[in-house]
N, C-alpha and C positions, 0 to 999 in steps of 0.2 A: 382399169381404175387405179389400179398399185401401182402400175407405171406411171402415170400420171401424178401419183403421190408423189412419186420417187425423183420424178422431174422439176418439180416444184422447191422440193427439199431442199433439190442440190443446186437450184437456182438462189434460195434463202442464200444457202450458207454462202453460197458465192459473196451474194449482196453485202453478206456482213461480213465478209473477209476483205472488200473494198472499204467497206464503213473505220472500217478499225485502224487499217492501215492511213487511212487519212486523216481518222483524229491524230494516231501514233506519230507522225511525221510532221506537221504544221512547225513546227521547229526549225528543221533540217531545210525543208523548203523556204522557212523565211531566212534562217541564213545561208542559202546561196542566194537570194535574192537580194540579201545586203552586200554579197561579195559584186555582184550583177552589176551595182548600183553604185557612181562615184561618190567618194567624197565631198564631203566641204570642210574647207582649212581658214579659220580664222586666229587672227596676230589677236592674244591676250595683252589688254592693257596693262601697263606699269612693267615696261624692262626695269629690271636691277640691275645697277653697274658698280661694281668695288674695285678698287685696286688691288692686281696682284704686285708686280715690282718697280719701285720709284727708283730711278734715278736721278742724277743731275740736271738731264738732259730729258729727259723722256718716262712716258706710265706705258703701264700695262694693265688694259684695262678687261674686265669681264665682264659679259653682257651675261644673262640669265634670261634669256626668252621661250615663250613659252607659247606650245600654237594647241590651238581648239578642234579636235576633229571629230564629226559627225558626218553619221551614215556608213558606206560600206567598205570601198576601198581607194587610195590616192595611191597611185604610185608615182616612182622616180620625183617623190621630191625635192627642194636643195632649200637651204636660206641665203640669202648674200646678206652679209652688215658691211655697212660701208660708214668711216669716220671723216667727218667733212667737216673745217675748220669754220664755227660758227659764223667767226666777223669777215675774213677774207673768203669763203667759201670754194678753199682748196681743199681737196682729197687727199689726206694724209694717209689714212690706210685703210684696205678689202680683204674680208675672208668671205670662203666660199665654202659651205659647210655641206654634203651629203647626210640627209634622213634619210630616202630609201623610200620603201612602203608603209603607208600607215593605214589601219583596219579597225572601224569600230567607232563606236564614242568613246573617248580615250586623251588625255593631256598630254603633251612631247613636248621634254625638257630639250632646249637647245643652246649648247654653253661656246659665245662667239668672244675670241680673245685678238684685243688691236693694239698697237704700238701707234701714242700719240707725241707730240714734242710736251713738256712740262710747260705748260703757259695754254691761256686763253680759256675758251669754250669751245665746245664740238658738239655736231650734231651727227648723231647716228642714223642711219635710215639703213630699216631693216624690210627687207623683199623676201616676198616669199615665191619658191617656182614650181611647176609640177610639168614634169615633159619638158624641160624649160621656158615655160608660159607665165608669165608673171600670172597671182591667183591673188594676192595679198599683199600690201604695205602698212607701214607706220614706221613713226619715229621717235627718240626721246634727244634730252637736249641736258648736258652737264656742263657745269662750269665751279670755279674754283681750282682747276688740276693744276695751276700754279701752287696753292697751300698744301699740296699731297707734301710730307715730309719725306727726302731721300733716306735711304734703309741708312748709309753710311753717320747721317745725323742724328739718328735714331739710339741716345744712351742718355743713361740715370744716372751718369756721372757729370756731377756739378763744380762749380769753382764753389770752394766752400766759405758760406756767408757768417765769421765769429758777430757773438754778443756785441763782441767790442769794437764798435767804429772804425778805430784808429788801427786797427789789425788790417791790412787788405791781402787779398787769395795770392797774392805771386810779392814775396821781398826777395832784396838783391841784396850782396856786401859783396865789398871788390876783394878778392882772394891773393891780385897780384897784378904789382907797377911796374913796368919797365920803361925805356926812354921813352917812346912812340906808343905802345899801347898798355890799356888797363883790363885785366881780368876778372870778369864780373861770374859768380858763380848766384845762381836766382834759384829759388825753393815754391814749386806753386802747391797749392795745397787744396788736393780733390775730394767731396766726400761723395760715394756712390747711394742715392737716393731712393734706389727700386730695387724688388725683395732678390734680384739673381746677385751671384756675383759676378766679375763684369774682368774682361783680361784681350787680351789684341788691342788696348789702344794706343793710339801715339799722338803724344802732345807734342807742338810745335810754339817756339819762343822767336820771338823777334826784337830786335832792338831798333828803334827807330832812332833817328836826330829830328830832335823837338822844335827845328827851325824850319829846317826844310823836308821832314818826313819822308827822309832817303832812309832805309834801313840798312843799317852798319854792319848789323851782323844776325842770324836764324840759325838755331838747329832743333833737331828735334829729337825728344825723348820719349823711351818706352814706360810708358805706365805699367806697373805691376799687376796681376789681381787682387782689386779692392770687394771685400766682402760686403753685402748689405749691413747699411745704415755706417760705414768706418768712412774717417780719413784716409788720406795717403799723400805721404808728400813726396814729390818729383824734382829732383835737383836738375841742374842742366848748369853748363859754362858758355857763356858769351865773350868775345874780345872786342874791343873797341879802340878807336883812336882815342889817343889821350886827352885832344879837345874838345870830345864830346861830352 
């Protein structure tokens, strides 16, 4: 009869040493069961795009996309952005960006940077890959990139606007007559408008003939550093023919 106790016992405890371990663990097991289990990768609405650097010629643009992922695991993903010229619908430029693995419900920022020409609209279309298996698209659509201001035109230095009408930003007096030509020495006068002060620039002077708009004579001058909210005046010498 004690044996039989004793067998019972040790059958209890057994049962509840299974019992326990199985609440203990429901965890563990359900996260391998989300590693088990692929993901899903969804394109978040609304790319942002800014400009990083304008040139003459050309933007740099930054995309800021951002993918949705639920469930347990994606691997080998990529995004491709591809920039395609809205009205002629050429390819102007492709990056091909490496994410890798993604695990879990979780956001992934992805920062896609293009070289477009300065003009028109572009349409971006963004792919998404996993194994290289398309899983995902969309696209967004920019225009305006002709008004992106180039970095080089980018100063708070102004031709300065006097009270007085009759005052204009650049006068001339002729310094000096010879047979053939005259020497014009000209005064432009800059005020710098924004709170830095401001130094590397170079003002350029041209003299045109008022008939034919052939230019006679150009040079160009270094501007000094002008401190916030001052003038500065910039001399420069021009020669000309005497019948102009």
């Amino acid at each position: 009869m004690n044996r039989h106790r004793v067998l019972i016992s040790g059958g209890l405890v057994m049962i509840l040493l299974i019992l326990v371990s199985a609440i203990a663990l429901p965890g563990a097991i359900a996260e391998r069961d989300n590693d088990i289990r692929d993901g899903i990768i969804r394109l978040n609405q609304g790319v942002a795009v800014e400009p990083l650097t304008v040139s003459g010629q050309s933007v740099s643009l930054s995309l800021d996309i951002r993918l949705s992922h639920r469930g347990g695991v994606s691997k080998n993903v990529s995004v491709e952005v591809r920039a395609i010229d809205a009205d002629s619908n050429l390819l102007r430029d492709t990056e091909r960006l490496s994410v890798g693995s993604i695990r879990g419900n979780r956001e992934v920022p992805v920062r896609a940077n293009l070289t477009v020409p300065r003009e028109g609209r572009y349409r971006f279309d963004v792919r998404i890959y996993q194994s290289e298996q398309q899983v995902e698209n969309g696209e967004t659509t920019v225009s305006g990139v002709g008004a992106l201001t180039p970095a080089y035109a980018e100063s708070t230095v102004r031709f300065e606007q006097f009270e007085t009408a009759t005052i204009p930003p650049i006068t001339y007096r002729i310094s000096n007559v010879s047979e053939s030509q005259v020497r014009l020495t000209t005064t432009t006068y800059l005020t710098n408008t924004g709170d830095m002060a401001t130094d590397r620039l170079q003002l350029r002077i041209m003299a045109r003939q008022a008939d034919s708009n052939i230019i006679a004579d150009q040079t160009t001058a270094t501007v000094k550093t002008v401190r916030p909210g001052r003038t500065t005046e910039v001399n420069a010498t021009l020669e000309l023919p005497d019948e102009y």
